[in-house]
C-alpha positions as CSV (number, residue, x, y, z in Angstrom):
1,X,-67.5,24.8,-46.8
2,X,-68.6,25.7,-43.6
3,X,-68.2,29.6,-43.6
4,X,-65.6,30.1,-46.2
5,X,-65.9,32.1,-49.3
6,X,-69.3,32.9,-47.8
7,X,-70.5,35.5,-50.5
8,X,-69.3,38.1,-53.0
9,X,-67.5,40.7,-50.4
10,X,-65.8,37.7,-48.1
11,X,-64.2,36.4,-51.5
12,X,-63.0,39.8,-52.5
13,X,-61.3,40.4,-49.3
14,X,-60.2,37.4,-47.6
15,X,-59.1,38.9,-44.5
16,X,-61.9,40.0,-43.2
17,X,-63.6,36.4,-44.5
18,X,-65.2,34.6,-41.5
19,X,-64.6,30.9,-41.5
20,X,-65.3,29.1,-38.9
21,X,-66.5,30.3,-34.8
22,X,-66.3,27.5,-31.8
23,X,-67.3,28.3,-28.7
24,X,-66.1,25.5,-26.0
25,X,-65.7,24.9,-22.3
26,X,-61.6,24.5,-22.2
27,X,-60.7,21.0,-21.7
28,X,-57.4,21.4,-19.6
29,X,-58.7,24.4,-17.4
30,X,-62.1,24.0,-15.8
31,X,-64.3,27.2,-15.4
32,X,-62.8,28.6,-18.9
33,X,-64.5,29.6,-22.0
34,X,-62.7,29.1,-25.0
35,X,-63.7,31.5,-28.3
36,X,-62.2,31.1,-31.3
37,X,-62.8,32.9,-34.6
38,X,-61.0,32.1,-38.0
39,X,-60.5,34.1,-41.7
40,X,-58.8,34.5,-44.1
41,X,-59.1,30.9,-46.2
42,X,-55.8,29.4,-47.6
43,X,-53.9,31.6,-45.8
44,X,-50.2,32.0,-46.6
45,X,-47.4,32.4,-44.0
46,X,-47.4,35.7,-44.0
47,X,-50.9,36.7,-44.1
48,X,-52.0,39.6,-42.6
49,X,-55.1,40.5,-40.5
50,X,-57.0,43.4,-42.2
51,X,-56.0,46.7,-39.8
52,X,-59.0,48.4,-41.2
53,X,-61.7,46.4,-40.1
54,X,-62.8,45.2,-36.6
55,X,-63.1,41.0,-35.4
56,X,-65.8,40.7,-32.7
57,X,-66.8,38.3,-30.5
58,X,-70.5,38.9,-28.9
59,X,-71.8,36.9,-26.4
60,X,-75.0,37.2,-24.4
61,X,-77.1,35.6,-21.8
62,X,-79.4,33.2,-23.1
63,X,-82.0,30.6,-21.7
64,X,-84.6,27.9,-22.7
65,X,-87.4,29.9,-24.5
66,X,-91.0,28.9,-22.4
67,X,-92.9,30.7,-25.3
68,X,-94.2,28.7,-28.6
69,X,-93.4,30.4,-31.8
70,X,-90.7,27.9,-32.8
71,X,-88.0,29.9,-31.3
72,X,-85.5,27.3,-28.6
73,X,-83.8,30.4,-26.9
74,X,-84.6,34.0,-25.3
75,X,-81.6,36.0,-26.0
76,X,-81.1,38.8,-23.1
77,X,-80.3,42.5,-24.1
78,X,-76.9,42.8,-22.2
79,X,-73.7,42.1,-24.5
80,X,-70.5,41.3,-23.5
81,X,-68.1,42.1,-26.7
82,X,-64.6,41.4,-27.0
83,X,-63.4,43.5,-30.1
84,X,-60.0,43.1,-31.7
85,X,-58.2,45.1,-34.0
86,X,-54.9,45.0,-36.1
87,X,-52.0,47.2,-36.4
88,X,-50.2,47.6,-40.0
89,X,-47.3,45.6,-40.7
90,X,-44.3,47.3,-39.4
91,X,-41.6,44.5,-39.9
92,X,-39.4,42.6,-42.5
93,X,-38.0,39.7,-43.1
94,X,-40.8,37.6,-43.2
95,X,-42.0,39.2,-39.6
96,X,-44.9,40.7,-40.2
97,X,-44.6,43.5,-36.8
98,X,-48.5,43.3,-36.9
99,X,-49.4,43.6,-33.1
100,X,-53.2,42.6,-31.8
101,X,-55.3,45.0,-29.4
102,X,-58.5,43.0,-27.9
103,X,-60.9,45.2,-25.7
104,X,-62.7,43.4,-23.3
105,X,-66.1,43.9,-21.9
106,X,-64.7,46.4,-18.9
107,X,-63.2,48.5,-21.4
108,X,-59.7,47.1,-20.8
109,X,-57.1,46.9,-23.9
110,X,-55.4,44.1,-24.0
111,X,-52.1,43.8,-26.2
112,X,-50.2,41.6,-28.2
113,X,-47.8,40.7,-31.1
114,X,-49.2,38.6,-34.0
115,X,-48.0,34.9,-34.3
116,X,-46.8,34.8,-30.4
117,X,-47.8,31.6,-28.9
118,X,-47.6,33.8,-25.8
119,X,-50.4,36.0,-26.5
120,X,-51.5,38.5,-24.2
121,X,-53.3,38.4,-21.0
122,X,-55.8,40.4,-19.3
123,X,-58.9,40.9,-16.5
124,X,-59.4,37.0,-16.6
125,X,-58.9,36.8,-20.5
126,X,-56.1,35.2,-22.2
127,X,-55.5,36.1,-26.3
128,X,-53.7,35.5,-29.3
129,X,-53.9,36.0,-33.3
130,X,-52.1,34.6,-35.8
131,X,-51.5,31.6,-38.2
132,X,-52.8,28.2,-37.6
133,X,-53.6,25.0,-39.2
134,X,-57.4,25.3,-40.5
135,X,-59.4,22.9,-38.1
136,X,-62.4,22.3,-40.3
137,X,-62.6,19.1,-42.4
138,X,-65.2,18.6,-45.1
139,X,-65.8,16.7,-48.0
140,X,-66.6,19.6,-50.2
141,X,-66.9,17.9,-53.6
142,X,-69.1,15.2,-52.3
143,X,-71.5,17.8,-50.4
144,X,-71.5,19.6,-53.7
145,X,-72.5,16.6,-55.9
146,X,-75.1,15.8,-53.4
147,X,-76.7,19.2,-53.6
148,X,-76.6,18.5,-57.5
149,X,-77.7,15.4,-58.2
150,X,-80.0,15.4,-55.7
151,X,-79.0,12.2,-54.1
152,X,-76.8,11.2,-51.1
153,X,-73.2,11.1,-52.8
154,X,-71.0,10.6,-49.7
155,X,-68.5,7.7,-49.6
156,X,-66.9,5.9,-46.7
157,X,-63.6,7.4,-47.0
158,X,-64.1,11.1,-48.5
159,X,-61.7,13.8,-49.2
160,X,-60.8,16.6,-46.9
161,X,-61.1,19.7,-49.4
162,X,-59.1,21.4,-46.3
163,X,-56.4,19.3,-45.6
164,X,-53.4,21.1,-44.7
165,X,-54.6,24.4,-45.8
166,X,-54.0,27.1,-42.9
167,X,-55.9,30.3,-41.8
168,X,-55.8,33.5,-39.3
169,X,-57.6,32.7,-36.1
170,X,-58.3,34.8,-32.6
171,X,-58.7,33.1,-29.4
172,X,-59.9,34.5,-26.7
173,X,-60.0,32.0,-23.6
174,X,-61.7,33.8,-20.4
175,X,-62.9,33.1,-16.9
176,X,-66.6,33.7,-18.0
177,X,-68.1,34.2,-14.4
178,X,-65.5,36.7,-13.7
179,X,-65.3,38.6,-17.3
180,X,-69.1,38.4,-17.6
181,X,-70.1,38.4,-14.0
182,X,-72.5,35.9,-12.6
183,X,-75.8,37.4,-13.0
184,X,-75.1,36.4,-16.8
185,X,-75.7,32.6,-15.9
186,X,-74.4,29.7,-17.7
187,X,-75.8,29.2,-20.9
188,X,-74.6,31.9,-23.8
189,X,-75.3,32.5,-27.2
190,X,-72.1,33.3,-29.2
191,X,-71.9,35.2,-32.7
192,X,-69.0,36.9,-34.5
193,X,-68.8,39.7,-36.8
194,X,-66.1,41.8,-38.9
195,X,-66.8,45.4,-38.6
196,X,-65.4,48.6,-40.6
197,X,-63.6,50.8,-38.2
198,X,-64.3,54.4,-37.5
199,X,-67.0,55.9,-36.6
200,X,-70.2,54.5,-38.4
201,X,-69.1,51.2,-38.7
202,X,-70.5,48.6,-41.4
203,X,-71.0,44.9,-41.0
204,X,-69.0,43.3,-43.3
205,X,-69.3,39.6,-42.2
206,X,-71.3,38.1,-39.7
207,X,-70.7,34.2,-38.2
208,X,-72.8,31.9,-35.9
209,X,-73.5,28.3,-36.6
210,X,-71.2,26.3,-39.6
211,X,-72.7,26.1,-42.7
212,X,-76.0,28.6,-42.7
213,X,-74.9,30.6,-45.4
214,X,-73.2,27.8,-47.6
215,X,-75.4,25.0,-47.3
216,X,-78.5,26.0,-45.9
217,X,-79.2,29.1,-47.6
218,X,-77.6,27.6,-51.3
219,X,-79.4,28.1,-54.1
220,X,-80.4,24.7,-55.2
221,X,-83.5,25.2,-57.2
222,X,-85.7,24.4,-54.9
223,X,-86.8,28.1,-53.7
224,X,-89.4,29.6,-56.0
225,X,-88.9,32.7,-54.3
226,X,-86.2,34.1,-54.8
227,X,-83.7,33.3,-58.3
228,X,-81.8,36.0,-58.5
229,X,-80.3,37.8,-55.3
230,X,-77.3,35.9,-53.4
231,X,-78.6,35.9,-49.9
232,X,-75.7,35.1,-48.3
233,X,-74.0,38.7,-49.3
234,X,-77.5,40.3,-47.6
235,X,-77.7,37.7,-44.3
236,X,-73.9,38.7,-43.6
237,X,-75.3,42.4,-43.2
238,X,-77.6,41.3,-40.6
239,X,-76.9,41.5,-36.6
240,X,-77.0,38.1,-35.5
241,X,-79.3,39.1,-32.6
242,X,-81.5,40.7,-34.3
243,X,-82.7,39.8,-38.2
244,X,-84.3,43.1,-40.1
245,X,-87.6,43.0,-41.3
246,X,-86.9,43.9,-45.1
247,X,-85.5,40.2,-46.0
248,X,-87.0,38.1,-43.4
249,X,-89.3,36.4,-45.5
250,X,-86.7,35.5,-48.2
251,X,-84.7,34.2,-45.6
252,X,-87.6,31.6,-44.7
253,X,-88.8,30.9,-47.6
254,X,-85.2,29.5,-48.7
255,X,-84.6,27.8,-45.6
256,X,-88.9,26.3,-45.3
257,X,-87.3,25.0,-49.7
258,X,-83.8,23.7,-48.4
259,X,-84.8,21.9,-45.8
260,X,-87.8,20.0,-47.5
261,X,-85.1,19.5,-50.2
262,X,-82.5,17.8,-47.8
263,X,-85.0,16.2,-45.6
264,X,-85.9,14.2,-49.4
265,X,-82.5,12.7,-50.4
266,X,-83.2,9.5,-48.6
267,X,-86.0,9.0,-50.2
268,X,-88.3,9.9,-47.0
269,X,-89.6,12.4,-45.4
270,X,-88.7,12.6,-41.3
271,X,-89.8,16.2,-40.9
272,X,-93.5,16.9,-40.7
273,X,-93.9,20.8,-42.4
274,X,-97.0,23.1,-41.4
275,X,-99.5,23.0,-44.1
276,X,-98.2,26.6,-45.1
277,X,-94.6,24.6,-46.1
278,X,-92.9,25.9,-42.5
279,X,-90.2,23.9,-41.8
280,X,-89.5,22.9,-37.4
281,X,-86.2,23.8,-38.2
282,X,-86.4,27.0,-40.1
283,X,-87.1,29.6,-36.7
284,X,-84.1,27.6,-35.0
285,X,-81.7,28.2,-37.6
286,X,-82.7,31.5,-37.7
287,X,-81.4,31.9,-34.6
288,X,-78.2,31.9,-35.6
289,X,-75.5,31.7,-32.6
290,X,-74.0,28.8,-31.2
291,X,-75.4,28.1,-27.3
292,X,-72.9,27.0,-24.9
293,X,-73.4,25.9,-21.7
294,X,-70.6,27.0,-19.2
295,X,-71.6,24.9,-16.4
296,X,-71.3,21.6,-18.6
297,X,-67.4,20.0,-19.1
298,X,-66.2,19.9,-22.0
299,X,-67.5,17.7,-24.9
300,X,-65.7,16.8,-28.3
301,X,-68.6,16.3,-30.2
302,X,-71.6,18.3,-28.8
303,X,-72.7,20.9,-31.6
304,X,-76.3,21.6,-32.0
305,X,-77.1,18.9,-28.6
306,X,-78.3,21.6,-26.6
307,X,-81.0,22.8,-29.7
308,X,-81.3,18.8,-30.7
309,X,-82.4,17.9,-26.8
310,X,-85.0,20.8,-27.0
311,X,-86.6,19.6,-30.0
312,X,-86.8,16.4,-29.0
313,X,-88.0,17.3,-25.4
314,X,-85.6,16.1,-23.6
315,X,-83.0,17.5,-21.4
316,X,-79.6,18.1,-22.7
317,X,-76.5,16.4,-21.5
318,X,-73.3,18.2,-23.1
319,X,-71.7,21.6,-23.1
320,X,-73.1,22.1,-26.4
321,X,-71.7,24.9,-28.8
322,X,-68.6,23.7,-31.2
323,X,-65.1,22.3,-30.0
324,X,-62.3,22.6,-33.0
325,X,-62.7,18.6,-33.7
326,X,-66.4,18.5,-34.0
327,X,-67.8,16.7,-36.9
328,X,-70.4,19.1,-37.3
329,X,-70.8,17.8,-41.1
330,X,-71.8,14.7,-40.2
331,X,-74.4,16.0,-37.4
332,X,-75.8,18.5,-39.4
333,X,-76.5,16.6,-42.6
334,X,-78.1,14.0,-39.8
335,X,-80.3,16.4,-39.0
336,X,-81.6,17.8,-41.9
337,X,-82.0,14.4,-43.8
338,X,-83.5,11.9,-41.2
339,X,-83.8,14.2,-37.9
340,X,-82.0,11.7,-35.9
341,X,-84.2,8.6,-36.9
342,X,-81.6,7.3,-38.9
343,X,-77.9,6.2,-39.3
344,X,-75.7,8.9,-39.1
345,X,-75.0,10.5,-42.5
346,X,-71.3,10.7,-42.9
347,X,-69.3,12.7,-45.4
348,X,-66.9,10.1,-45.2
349,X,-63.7,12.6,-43.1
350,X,-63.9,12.1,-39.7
351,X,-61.3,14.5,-38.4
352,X,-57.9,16.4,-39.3
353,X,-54.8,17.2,-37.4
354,X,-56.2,17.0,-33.9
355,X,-56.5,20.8,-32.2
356,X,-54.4,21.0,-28.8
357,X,-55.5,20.6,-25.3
358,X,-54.5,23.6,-24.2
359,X,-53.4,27.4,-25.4
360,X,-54.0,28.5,-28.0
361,X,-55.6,25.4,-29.1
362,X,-55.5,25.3,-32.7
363,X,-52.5,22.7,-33.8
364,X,-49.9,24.6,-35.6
365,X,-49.7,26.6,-39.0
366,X,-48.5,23.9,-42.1
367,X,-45.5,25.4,-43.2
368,X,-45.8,24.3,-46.6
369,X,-49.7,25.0,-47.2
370,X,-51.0,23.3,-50.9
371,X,-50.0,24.6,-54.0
372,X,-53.6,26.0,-54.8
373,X,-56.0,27.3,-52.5
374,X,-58.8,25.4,-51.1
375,X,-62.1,26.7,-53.9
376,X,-66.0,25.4,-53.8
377,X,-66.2,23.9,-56.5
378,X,-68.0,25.5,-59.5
379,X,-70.9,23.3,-59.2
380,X,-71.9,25.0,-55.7
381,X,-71.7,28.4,-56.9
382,X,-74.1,27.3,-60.6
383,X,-77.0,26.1,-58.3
């Protein structure tokens, strides 16, 4: 369920609980970088943003890797974060009096209540937090009986698990060339990460590309490796730029199993593995940001096309990174199971509540949210 409920600390705490990060030229102001980072699954109105814990956007310069050890990108050292933090709730009556700081790059604070369509505006950067109508859309049941029974389960006309459930989200769109200057080029890599605050602070949650941690890195039997640890709670402790030695090899060795494992529930295998079981996809994934090209327009449904062009050897044509109404579902499970050579694998839900055009681009919050909040089902969490 793409990032949601993505290990034993983000279900404990659902406010500091990553779910989903886009990354996407704007479509109604050209030369703008929209960012958007959601938490807080099922959120209720009145859901508050944790105030003490930090929501981070990092972005760096990044370009087409010329060297050949499986990596697509070289990531530069120079970071340009935009850090946001959360007063407590100072209101009543249903207003919560939570107010939003966002530091930008230069060091600027930038200011603003919670829920304010408004936002707050700064040094090229426009923000705003609050509650919105979740924009992901996933057929969570079917994915899960796929996993299990080791078949494609998919239907034509699946089930959003998600439908009208909302969440917390922080947008951040920006004038990249001015906010990041020019010398940082076009193409970016873009993670996220929640943060204790204070003066040691500890990486509670970290966020790239939909779906690493919950389907990629499942535990589906496959991965003789490793049967006991959850990965997912040690990958969230990792900096997205740079993976620590001490679990790297877990890491691939679930993702060189998984990928075998999906790349078999056709009935074919599309992927050709090195003789020691190394999946081509496995370094890639690893590499977990989502690359956006800033000098591309905007594309609805371009996630993974800049890393999908480089595999196949040929140029790339969109944006890339994630827009709010890609079907990244459908392209992912593409990838893994045929690599492209097939139909398109479809989870059967296409879309949801289209996101807006404009600021702050999520479609509004669902005032009356289901009865129950959106759960993977048990079947996920036994394998």
């Amino acid at each position: 369920m793409s990032d949601h409920l993505s290990g034993t600390r983000a279900v404990a705490d659902p406010a500091i609980d990553l779910t989903d990060l886009y990354a996407f030229p704007s479509p109604s102001r050209p030369g703008r970088l929209v960012l958007v980072l959601n938490v807080f699954p099922s959120a209720r109105p009145g859901a508050l943003f944790s105030d003490a814990a930090a929501y981070r956007f990092r972005v760096r310069p990044a370009s087409v890797s010329t060297r050949e050890a499986g990596t697509l990108f070289d990531v530069g050292t120079e970071e340009f974060a935009l850090t946001c933090t959360f007063s407590a709730p100072t209101g009543q009556d249903g207003d919560s009096g939570q107010r939003g700081t966002c530091v930008l790059p230069s060091g600027e604070p930038v200011s603003f209540p919670v829920n304010d369509e408004r936002g707050g505006e700064g040094d090229g950067v426009h923000c705003y937090a609050g509650l919105r109508l979740d924009p992901f859309f996933m057929d969570v049941a079917k994915e899960v009986e796929t996993r299990a029974s080791r078949r494609l389960t998919f239907v034509a006309e699946g089930t959003n698990l998600l439908e009208g459930n909302d969440i917390l989200t922080f947008v951040a769109e920006l004038d990249a060339a001015r906010v990041f200057g020019p010398a940082a080029g076009s193409v970016l890599a873009v993670a996220a990460e929640t943060v204790t605050l204070g003066p040691y602070p500890i990486r509670l949650e970290r966020l790239g590309r939909p779906e690493i941690k919950n389907i990629l890195m499942s535990d589906n039997g496959v991965d003789t490796a490793n049967k006991i640890v959850d990965l997912r709670d040690l990958y969230n402790e990792e900096d997205p730029f740079r993976l620590g030695p001490t679990h790297l090899d877990a890491y691939r060795s679930r993702l060189n199993a998984n990928l075998a494992f999906f790349d078999g529930l056709d009935g074919k295998q599309d992927w050709t593995t090195r003789p020691d079981g190394t999946h081509p996809l496995t370094e890639p994934l690893l590499a977990d940001f989502l690359v956006v090209d800033t000098a591309k327009p905007y594309a609805e449904d371009s996630f993974f096309e800049i890393e999908r062009a480089l595999l196949a050897g040929r140029p790339y044509t969109t944006c890339g990174g994630r827009s709010l109404d890609d079907d990244v579902i459908d392209t992912l499970y593409t990838l893994i199971v045929n690599a492209g050579n097939g139909p398109r694998v479809s989870d059967g839900v296409d879309g949801t509540v289209p996101a807006l055009r404009e600021f702050p681009y999520l479609a509004p919050a669902n005032p009356n949210p289901p009865a129950e909040a959106a759960v993977i089902p048990k079947a996920a969490a036994s394998r």
